[in-house]
C-alpha positions in Angstrom: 20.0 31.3 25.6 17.1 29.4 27.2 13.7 29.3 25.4 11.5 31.1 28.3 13.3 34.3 27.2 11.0 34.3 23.7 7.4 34.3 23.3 5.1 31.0 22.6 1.7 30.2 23.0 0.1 27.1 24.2 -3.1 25.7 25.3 -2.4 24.1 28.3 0.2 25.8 31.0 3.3 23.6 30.1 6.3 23.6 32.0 10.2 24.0 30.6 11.8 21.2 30.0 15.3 20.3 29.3 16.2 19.3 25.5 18.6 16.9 26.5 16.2 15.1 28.7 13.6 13.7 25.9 13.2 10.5 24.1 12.1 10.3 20.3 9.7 7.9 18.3 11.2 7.0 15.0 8.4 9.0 12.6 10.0 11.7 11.0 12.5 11.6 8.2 15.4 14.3 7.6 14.5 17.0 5.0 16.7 19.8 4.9 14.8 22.4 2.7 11.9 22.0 5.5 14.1 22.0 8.6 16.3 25.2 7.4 12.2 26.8 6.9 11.3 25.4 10.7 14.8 26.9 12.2 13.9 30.3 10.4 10.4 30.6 11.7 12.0 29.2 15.3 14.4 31.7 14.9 11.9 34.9 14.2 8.5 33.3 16.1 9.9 31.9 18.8 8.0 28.6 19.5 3.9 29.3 18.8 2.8 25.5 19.8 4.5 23.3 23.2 5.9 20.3 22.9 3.6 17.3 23.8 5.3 14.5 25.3 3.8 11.2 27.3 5.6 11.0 31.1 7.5 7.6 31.8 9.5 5.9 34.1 12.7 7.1 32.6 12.4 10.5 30.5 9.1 11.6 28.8 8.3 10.1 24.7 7.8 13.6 22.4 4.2 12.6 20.8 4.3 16.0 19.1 6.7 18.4 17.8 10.0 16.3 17.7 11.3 18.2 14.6 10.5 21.5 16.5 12.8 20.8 19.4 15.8 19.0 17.1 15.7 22.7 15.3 15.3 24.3 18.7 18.4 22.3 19.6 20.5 23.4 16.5 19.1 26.8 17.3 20.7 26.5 20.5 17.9 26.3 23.0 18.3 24.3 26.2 14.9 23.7 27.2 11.3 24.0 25.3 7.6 24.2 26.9 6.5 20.7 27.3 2.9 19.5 28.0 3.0 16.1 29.8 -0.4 13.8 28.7 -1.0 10.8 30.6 -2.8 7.7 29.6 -5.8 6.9 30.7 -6.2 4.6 33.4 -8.0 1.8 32.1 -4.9 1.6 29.2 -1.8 -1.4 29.3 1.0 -0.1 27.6 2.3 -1.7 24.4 5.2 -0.4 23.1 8.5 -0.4 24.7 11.4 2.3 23.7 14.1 0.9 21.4 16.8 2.6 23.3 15.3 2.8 26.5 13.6 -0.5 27.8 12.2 0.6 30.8 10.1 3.7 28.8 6.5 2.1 28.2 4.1 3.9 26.1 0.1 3.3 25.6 -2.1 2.9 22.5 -3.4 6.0 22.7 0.0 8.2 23.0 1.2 6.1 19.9 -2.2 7.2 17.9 -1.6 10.5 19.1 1.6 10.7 18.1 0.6 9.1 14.6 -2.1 11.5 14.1 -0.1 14.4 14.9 2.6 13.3 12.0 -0.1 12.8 9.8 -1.4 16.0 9.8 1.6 17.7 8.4 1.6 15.9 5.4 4.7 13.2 4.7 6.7 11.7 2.4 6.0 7.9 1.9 9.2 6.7 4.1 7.5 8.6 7.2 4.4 6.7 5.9 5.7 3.4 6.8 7.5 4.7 9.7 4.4 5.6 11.1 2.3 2.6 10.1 5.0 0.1 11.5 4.4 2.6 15.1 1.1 1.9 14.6 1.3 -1.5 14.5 1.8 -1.7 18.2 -1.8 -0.2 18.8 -3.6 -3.8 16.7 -6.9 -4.7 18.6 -7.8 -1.1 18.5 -9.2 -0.4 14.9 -7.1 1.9 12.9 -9.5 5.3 12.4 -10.9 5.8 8.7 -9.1 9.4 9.0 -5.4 7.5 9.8 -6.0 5.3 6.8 -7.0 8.6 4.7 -4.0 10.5 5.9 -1.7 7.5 5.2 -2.8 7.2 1.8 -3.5 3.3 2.6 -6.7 2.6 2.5 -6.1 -1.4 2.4 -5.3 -4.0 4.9 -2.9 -5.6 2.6 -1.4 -1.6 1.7 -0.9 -1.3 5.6 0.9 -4.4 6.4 3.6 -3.4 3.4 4.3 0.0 4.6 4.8 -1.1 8.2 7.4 -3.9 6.8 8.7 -1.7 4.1 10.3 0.5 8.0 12.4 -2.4 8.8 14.4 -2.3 5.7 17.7 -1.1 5.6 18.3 2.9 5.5 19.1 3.4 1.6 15.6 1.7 1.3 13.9 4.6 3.3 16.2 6.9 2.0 15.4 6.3 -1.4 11.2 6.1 -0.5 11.4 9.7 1.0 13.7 11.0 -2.3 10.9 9.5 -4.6 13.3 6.6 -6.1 11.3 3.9 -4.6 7.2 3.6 -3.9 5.3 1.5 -1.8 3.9 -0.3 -5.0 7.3 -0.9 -6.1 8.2 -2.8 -2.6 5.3 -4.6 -2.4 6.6 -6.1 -5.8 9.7 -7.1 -4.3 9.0 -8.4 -1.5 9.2 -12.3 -2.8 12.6 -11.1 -3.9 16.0 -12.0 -1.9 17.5 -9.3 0.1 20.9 -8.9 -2.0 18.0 -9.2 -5.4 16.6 -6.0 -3.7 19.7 -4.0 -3.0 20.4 -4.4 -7.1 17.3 -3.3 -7.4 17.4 -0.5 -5.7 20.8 0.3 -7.2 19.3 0.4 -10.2 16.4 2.4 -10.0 19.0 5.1 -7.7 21.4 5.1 -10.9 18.4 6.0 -13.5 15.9 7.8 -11.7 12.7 6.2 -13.4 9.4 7.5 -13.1 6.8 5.0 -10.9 5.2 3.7 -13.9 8.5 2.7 -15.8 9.9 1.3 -12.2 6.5 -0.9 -12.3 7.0 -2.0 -15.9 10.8 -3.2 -14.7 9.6 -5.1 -11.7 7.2 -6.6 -13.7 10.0 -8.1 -15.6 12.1 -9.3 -12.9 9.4 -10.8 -11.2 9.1 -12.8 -14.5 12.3 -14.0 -15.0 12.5 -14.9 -11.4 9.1 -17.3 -11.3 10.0 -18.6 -15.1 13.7 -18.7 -15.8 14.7 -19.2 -12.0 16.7 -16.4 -12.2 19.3 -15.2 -9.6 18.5 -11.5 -10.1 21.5 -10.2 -8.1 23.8 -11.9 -10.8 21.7 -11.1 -13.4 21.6 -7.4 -13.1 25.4 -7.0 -12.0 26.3 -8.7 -15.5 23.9 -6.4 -17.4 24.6 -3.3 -15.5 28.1 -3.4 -14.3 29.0 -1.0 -11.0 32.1 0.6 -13.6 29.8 1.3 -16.9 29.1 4.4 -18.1 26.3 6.0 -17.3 23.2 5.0 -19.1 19.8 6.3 -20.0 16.6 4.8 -19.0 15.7 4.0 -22.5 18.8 1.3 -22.4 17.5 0.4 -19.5 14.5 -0.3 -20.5 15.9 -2.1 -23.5 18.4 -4.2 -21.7 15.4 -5.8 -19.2 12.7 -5.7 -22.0 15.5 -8.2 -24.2 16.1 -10.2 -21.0 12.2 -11.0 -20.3 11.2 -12.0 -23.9 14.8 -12.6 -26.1 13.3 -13.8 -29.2 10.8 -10.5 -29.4 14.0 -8.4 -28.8 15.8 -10.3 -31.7 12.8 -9.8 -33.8 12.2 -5.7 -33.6 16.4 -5.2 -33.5 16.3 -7.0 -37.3 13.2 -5.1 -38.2 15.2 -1.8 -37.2 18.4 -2.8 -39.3 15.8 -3.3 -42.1 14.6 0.1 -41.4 17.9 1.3 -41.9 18.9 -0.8 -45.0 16.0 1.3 -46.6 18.2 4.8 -46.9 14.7 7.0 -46.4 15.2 10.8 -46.7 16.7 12.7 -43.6 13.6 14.1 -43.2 11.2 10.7 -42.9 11.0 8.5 -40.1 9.6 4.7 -40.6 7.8 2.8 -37.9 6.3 -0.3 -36.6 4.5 -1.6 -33.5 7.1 -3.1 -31.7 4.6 -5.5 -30.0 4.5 -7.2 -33.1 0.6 -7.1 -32.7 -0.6 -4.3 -35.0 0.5 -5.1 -38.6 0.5 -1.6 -39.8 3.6 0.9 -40.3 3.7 4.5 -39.8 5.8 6.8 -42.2 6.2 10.2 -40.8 7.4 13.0 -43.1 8.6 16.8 -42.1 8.7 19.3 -45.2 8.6 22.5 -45.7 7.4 23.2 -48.9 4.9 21.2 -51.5 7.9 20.7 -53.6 10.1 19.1 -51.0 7.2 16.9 -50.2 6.8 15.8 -53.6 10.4 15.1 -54.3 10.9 13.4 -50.6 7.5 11.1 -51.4 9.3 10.2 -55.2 12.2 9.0 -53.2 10.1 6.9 -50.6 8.7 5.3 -53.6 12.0 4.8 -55.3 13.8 3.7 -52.2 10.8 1.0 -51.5 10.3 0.0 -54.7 14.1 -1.2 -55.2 14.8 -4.5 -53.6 11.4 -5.3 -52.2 13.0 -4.2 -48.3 9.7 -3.0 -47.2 8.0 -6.7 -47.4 10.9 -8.0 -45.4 9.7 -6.0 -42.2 6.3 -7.7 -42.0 8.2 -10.9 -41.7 8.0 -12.2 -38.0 11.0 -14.3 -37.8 11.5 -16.6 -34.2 14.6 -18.5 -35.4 
């Protein structure tokens, strides 16, 4: 089956070129619910838009449309309509192919190809794939639009997505999947490689939302700059690879007793004194676990005036016997 037997459309006259015979920039990231939609339009459409690719001394650099061809591929196509753009002649090139040395490519393919990612909308691992590509193009100024795309917007933001590419797969793997955000790397990056990896094992084993991941960091980042803390041992000893597995809440609860130990000691002896009170199944006692707010909350479910009156009679009873309640407004440190 070869390609020039469906129908496509293009702008330019391209000319059929074999699949086998292109090279790839690193900018797209597997997704298999979008692929199996791509190979299904492939399939019915045919190919509407060619394949853009920049010429070099070796085989051509696909600048557009290298998902398109890897379904075309698993399709079964041999060759696909491929526009050839040359730089301009007044341009040096500036990036060299990882796995072909001799195939140069110039600023404005790599913005091209960039742009042409953007476009489509990606997940924040193609984000940094793209901004470390676009890293090769520095000394031209990075367009307002790019930055818009990207979801950037800052120098500082740009620099940590084009690092946060060279980390190791699970990294990028767990950035496209949602497990990991650019924030939370940013917040590691002080942190030692094997720190990271715990890190990231933990977040893959709860599957905490950005703001809780945030909260966590903030944490370790503590306990690293005041305690000294080797955070690779210290998270294998609290979260062992065989244990059970556990909910965020623990989680949270585990790291929140690591950071500030004497607060933890503090709100788990208020809750036991909670408990020593015996309050109706139906009544719920609380206080600010900050420790900053010296109110308590009592929250009471009835059903009836009468159930309310008898569940109030044994709040009153039940706080009035051994003087309990005045024991949880005690802060005690030691």
């Amino acid at each position: 089956m070869d390609l020039k037997d469906r129908p496509f459309a293009a702008a330019l006259a391209p000319v059929f070129w074999p699949i086998e015979n292109l090279l790839f920039l690193r900018l797209s990231y597997p997704d298999s619910r979008k692929d199996e939609l791509l190979e299904s339009s492939l399939g019915t459409l045919g190919l509407l838009r060619a394949i853009v690719a920049a010429p070099t001394p070796v085989l051509p650099v696909v600048l557009s449309g290298a998902r398109r061809v890897r379904a075309l591929k698993k399709l079964g196509f041999r060759s696909a309509p491929l526009i050839l753009l040359s730089p301009p002649p007044d341009e040096s090139p500036c990036f060299r192919h990882p796995e072909e040395p001799e195939a140069l490519l110039h600023p404005s393919g790599l913005e091209l190809a960039a742009l042409e990612n953007l476009e489509r909308g990606l997940n924040p691992a193609e984000v940094s794939l793209t901004a470390a590509l676009l890293k090769h193009t520095r000394g031209r100024p990075l367009t307002e639009r790019m930055l818009s795309l990207m979801s950037l917007g800052q120098e500082r933001r740009f620099e940590a997505a084009a690092r946060a590419a060279l980390l190791p797969p699970p990294f990028l793997e767990a950035l496209a999947r949602g497990r990991l955000d650019l924030g939370n790397l940013m917040a590691m990056e002080s942190f030692f490689a094997a720190e990271k990896e715990e890190v990231l094992k933990l977040f893959l084993r709860v599957g905490a939302g950005s703001q809780r991941r945030r909260q966590w960091l903030e944490y370790l980042g503590d306990l690293r700059l005041r305690d000294a803390a080797d955070l690779e041992k210290l998270l294998t000893r609290e979260f062992p690879p065989d244990e059970p597995p556990v909910s965020e809440g623990e989680v949270h609860w585990r790291l929140f007793r690591m950071r500030f130990p004497k607060l933890a000691e503090t709100l788990q002896k208020r809750r036991a004194r909670i408990r020593e009170l015996r309050l109706p199944p139906k009544t719920a006692l609380s206080l600010d676990d900050s420790l900053e707010d010296p109110e308590a909350s009592l929250k009471i479910r009835f059903s009836s005036p009468r159930e309310l009156g008898e569940t109030l009679e044994r709040v009153r009873e039940g706080l009035a016997e051994d003087g309990t309640l005045l024991k949880l407004f005690e802060t005690e440190w030691d």
